[in-house]
mmCIF file of the N, C-alpha and C atoms, coordinates in Angstrom:
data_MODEL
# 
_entry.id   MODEL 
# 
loop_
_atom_site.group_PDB 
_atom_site.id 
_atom_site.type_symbol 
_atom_site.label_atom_id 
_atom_site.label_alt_id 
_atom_site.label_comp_id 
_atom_site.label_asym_id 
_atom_site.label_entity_id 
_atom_site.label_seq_id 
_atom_site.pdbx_PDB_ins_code 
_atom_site.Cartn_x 
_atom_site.Cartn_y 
_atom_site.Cartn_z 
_atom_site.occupancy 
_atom_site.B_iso_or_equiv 
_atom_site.pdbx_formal_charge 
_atom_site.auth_seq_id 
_atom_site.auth_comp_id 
_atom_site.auth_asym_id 
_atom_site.auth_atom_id 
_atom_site.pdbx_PDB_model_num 
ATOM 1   N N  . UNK A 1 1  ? 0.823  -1.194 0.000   1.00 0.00 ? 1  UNK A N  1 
ATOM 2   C CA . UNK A 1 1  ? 0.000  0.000  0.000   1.00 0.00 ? 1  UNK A CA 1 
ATOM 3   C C  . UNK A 1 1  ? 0.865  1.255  0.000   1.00 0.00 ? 1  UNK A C  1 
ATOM 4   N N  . UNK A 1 2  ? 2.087  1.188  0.720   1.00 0.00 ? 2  UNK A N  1 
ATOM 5   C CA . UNK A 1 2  ? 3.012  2.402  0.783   1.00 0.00 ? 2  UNK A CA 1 
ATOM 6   C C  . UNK A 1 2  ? 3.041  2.593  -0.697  1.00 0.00 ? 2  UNK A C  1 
ATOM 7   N N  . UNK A 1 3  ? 3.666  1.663  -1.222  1.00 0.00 ? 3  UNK A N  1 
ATOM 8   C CA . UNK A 1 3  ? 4.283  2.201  -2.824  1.00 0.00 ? 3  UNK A CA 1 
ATOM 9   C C  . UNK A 1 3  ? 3.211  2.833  -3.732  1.00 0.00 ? 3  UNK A C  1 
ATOM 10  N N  . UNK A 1 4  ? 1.959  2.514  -3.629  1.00 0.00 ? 4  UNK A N  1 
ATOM 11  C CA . UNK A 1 4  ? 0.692  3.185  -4.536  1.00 0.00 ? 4  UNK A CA 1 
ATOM 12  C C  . UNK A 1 4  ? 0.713  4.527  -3.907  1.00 0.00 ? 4  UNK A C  1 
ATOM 13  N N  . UNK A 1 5  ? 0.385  4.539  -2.523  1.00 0.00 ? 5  UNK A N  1 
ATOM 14  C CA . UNK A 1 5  ? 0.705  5.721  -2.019  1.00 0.00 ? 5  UNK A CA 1 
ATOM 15  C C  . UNK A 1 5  ? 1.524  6.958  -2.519  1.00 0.00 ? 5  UNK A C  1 
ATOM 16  N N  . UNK A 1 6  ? 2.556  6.327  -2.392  1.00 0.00 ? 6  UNK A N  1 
ATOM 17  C CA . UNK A 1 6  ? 4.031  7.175  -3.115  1.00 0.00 ? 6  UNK A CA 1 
ATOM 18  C C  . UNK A 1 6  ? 3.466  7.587  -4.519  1.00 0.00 ? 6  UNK A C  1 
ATOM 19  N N  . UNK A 1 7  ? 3.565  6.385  -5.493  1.00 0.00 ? 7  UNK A N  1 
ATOM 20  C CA . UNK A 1 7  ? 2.976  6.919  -6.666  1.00 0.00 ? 7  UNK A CA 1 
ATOM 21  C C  . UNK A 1 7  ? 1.935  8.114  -7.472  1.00 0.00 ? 7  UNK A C  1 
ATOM 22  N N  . UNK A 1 8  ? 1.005  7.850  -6.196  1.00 0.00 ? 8  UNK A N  1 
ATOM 23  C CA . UNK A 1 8  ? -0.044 8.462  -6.196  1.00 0.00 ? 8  UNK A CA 1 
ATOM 24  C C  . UNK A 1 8  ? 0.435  10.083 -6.100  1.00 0.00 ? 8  UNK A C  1 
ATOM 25  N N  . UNK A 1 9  ? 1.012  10.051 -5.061  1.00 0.00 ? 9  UNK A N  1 
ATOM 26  C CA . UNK A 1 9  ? 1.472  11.324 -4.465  1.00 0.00 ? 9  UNK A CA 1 
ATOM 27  C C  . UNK A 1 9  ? 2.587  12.040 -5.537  1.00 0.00 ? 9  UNK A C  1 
ATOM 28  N N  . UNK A 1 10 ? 3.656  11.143 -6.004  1.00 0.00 ? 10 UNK A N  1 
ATOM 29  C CA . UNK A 1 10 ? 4.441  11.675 -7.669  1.00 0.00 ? 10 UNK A CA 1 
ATOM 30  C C  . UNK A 1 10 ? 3.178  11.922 -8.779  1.00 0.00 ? 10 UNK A C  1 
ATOM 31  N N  . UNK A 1 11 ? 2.532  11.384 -8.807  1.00 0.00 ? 11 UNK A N  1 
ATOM 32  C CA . UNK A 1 11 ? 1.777  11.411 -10.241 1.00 0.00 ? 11 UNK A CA 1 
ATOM 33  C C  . UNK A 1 11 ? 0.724  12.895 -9.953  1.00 0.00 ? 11 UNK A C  1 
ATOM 34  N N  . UNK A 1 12 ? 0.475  13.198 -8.895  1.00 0.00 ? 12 UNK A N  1 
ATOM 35  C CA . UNK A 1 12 ? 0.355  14.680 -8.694  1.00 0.00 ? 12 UNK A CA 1 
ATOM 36  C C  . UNK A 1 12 ? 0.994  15.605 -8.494  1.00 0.00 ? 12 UNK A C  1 
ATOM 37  N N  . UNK A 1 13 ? 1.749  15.526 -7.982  1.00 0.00 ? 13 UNK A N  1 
ATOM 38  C CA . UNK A 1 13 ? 2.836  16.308 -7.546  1.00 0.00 ? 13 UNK A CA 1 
ATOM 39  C C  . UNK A 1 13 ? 3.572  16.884 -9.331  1.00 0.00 ? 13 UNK A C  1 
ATOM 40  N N  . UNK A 1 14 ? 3.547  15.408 -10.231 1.00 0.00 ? 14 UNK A N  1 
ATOM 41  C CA . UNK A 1 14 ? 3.890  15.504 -11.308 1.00 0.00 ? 14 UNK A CA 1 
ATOM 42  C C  . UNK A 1 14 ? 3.189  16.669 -12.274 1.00 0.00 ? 14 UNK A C  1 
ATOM 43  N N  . UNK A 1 15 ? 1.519  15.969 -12.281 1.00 0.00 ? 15 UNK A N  1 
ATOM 44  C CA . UNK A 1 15 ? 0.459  16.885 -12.696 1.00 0.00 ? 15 UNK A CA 1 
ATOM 45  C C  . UNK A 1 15 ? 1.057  18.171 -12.718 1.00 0.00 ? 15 UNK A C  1 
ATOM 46  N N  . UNK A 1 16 ? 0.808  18.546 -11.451 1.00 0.00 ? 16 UNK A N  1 
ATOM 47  C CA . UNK A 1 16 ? 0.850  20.155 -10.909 1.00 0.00 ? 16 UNK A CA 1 
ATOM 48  C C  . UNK A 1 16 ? 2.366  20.906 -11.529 1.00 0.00 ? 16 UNK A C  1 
ATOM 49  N N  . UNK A 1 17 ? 3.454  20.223 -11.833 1.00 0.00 ? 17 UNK A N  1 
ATOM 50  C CA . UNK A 1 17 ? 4.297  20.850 -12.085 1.00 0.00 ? 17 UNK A CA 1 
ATOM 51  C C  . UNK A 1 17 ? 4.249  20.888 -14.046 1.00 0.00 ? 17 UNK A C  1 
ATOM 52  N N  . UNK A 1 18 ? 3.398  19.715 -14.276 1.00 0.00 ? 18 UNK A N  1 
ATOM 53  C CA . UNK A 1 18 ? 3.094  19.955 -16.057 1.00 0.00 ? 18 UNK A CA 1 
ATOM 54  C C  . UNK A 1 18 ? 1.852  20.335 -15.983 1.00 0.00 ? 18 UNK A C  1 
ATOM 55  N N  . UNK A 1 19 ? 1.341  21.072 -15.380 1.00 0.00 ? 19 UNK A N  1 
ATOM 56  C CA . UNK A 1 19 ? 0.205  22.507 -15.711 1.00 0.00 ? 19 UNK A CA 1 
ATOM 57  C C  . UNK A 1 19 ? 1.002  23.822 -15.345 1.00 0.00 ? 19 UNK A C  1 
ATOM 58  N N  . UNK A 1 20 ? 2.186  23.613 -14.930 1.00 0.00 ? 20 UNK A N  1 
ATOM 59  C CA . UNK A 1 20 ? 2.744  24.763 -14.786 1.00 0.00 ? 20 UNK A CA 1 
ATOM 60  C C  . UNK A 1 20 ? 3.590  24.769 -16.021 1.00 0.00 ? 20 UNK A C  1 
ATOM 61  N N  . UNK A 1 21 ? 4.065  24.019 -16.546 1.00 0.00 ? 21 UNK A N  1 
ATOM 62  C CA . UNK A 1 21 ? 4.771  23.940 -18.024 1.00 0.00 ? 21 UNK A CA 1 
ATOM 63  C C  . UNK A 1 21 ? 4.002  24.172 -18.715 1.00 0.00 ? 21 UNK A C  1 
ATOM 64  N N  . UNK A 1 22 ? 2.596  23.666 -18.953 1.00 0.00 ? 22 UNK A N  1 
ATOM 65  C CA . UNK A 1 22 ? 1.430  24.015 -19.866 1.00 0.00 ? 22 UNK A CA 1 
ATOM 66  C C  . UNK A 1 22 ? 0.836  25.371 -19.728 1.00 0.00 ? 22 UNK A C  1 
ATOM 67  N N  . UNK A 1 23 ? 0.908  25.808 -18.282 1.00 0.00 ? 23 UNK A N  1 
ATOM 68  C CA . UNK A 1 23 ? 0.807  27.313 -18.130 1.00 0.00 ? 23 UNK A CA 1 
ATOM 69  C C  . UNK A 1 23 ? 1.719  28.277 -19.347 1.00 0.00 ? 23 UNK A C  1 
ATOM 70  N N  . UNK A 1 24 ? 2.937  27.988 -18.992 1.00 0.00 ? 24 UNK A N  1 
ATOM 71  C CA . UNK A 1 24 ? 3.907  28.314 -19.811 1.00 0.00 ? 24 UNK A CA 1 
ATOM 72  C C  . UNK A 1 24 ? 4.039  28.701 -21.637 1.00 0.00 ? 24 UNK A C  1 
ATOM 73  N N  . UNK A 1 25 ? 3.266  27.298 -21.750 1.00 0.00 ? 25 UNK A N  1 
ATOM 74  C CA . UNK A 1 25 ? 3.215  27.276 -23.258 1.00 0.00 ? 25 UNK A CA 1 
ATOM 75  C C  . UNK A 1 25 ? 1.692  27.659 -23.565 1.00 0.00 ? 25 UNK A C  1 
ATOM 76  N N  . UNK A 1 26 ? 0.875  27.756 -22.649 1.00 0.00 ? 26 UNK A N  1 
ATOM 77  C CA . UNK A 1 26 ? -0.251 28.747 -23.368 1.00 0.00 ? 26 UNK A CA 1 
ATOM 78  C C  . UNK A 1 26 ? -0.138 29.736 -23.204 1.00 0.00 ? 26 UNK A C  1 
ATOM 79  N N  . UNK A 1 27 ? 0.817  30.937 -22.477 1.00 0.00 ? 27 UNK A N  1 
ATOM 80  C CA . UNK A 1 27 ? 1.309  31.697 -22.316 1.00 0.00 ? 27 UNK A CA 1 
ATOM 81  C C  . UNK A 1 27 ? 1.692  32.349 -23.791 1.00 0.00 ? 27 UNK A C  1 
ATOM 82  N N  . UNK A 1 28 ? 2.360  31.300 -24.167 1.00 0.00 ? 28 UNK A N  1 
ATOM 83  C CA . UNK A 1 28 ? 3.621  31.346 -25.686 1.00 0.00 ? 28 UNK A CA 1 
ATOM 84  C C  . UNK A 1 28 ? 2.237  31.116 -26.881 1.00 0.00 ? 28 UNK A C  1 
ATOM 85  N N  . UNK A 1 29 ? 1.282  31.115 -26.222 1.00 0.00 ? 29 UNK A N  1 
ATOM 86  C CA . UNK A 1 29 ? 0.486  31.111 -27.964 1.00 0.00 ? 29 UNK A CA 1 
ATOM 87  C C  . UNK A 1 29 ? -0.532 29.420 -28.118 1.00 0.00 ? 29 UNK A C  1 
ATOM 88  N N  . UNK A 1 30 ? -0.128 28.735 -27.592 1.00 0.00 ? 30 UNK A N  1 
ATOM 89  C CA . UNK A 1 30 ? -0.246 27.195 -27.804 1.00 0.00 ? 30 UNK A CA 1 
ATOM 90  C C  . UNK A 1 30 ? -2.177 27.361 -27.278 1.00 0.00 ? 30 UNK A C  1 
ATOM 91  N N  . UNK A 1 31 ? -2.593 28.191 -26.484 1.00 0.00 ? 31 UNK A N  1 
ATOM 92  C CA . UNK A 1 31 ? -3.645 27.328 -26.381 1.00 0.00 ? 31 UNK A CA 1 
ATOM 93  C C  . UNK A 1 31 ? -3.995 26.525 -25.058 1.00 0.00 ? 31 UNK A C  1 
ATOM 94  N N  . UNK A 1 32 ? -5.020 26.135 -24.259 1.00 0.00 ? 32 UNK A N  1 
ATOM 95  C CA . UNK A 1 32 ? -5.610 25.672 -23.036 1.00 0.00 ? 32 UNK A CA 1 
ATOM 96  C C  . UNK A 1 32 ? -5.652 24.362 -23.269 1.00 0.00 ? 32 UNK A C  1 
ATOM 97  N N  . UNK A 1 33 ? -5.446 23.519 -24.531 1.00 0.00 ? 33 UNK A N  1 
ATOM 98  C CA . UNK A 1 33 ? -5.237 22.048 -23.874 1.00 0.00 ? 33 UNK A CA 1 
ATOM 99  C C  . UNK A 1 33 ? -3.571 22.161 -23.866 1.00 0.00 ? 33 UNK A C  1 
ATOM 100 N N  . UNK A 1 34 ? -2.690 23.214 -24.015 1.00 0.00 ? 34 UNK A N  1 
ATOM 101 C CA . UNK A 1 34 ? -1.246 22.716 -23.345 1.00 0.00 ? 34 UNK A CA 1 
ATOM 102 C C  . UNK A 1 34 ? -1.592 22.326 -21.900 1.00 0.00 ? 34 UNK A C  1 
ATOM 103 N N  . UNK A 1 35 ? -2.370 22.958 -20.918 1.00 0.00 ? 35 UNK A N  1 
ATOM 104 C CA . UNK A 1 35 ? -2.640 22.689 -20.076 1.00 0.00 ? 35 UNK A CA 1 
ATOM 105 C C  . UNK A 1 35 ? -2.934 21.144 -19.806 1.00 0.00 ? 35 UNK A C  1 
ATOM 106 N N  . UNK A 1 36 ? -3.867 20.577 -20.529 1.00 0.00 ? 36 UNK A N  1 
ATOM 107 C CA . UNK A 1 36 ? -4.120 19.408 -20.334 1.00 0.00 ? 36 UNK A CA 1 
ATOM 108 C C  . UNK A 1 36 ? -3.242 18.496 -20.686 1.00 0.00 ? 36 UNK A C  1 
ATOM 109 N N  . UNK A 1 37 ? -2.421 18.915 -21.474 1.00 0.00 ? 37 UNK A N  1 
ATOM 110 C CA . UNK A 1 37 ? -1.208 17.780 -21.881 1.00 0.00 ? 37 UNK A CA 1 
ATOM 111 C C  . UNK A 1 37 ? -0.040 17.864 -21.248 1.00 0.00 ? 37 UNK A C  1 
ATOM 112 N N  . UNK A 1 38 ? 0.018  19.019 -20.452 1.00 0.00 ? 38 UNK A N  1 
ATOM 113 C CA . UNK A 1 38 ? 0.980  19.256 -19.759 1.00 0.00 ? 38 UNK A CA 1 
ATOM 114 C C  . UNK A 1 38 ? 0.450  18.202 -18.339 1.00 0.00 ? 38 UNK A C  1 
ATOM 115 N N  . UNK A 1 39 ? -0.527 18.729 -17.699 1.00 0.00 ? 39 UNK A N  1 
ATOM 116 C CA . UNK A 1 39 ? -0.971 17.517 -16.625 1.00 0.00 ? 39 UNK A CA 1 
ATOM 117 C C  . UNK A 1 39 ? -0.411 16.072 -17.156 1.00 0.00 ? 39 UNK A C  1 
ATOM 118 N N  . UNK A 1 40 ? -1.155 15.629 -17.734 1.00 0.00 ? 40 UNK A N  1 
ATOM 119 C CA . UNK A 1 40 ? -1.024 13.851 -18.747 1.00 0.00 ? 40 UNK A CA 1 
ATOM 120 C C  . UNK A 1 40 ? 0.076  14.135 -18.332 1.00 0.00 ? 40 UNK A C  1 
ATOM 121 N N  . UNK A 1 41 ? 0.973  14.671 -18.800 1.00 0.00 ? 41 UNK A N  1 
ATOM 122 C CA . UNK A 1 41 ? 2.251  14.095 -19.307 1.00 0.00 ? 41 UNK A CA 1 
ATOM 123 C C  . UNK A 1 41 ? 3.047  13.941 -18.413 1.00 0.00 ? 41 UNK A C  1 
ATOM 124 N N  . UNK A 1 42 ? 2.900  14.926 -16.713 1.00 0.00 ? 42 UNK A N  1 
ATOM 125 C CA . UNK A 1 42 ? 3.712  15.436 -16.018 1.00 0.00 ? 42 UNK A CA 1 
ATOM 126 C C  . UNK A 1 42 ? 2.903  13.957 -15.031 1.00 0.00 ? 42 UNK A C  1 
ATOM 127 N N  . UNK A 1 43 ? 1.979  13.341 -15.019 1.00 0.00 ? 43 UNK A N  1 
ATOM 128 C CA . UNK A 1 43 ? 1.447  12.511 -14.686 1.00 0.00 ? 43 UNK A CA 1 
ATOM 129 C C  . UNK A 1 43 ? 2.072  11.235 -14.875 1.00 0.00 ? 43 UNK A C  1 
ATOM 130 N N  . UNK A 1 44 ? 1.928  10.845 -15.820 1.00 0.00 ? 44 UNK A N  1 
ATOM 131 C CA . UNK A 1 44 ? 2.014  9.800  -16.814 1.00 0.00 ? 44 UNK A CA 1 
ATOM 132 C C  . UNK A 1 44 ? 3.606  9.177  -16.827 1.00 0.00 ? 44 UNK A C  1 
ATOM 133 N N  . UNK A 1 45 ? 4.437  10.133 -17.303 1.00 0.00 ? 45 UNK A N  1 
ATOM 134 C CA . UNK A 1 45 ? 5.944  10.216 -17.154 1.00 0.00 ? 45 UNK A CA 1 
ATOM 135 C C  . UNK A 1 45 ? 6.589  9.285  -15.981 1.00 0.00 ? 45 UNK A C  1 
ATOM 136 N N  . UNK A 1 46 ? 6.623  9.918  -15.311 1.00 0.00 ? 46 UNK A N  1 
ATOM 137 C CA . UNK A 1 46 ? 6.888  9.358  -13.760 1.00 0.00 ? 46 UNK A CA 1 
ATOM 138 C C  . UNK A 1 46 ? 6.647  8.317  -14.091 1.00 0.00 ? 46 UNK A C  1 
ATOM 139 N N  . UNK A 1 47 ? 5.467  7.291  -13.766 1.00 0.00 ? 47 UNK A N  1 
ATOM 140 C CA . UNK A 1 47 ? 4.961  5.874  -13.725 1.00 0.00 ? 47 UNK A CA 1 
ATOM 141 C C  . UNK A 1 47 ? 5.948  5.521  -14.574 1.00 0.00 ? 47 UNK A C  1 
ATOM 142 N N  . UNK A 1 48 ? 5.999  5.729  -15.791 1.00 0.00 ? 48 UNK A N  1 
ATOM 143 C CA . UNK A 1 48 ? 6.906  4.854  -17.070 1.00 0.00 ? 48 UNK A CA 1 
ATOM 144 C C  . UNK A 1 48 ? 8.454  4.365  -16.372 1.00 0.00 ? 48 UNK A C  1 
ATOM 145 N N  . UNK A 1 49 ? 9.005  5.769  -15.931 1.00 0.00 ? 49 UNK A N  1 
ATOM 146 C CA . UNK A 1 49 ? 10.206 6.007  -15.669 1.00 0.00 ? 49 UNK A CA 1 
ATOM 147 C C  . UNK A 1 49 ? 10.385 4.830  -14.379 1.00 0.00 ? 49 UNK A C  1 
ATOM 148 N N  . UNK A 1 50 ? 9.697  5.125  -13.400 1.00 0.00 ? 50 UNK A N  1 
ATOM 149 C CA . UNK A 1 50 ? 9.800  4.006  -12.540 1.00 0.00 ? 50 UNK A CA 1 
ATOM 150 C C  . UNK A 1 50 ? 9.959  2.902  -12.582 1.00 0.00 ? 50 UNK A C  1 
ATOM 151 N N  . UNK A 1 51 ? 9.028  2.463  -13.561 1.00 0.00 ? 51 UNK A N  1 
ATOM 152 C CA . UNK A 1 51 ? 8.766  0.981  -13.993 1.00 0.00 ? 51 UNK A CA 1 
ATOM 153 C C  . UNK A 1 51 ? 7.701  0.402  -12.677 1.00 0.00 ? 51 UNK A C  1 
ATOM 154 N N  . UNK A 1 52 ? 7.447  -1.172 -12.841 1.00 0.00 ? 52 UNK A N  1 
ATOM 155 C CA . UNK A 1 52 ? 6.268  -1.295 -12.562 1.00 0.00 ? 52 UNK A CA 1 
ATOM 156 C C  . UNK A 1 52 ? 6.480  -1.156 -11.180 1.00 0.00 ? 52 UNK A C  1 
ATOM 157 N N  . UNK A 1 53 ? 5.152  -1.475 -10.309 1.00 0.00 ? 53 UNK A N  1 
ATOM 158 C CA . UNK A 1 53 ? 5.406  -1.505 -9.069  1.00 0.00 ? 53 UNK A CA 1 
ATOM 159 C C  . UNK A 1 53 ? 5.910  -2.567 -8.068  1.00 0.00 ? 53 UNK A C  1 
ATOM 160 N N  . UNK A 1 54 ? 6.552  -2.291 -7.278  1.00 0.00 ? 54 UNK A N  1 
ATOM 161 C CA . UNK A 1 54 ? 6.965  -3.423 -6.256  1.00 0.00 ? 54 UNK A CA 1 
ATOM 162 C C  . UNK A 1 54 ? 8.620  -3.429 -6.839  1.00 0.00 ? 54 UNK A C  1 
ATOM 163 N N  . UNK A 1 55 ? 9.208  -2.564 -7.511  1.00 0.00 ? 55 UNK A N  1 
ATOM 164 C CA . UNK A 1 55 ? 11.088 -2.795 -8.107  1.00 0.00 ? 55 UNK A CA 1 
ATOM 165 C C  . UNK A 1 55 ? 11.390 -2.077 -6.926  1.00 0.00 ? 55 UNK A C  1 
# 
């Protein structure tokens, strides 16, 4: 349960820092789903990088 925990807690932590990148690039012209792809991605990332759970 710790390790989902953890995850859980990167994969937001992640979010929040790729809506601030997506902030960024709708800033630059891009548009309000940078926002949303910035979340995904800042989400998403992490998990991959880790690999699965329980390593």
């Amino acid at each position: 349960m710790e390790t989902m925990a953890k995850r859980l807690m990167i994969a937001v932590v992640g979010a929040g820092i790729g809506v601030l990148a997506g902030l960024l690039i709708d800033y630059l012209g891009a548009g309000t789903p940078a926002l949303w792809a910035g979340a995904a991605a800042g989400a998403l990332i992490p998990q991959f990088v880790l690999g699965p759970p329980g390593h």
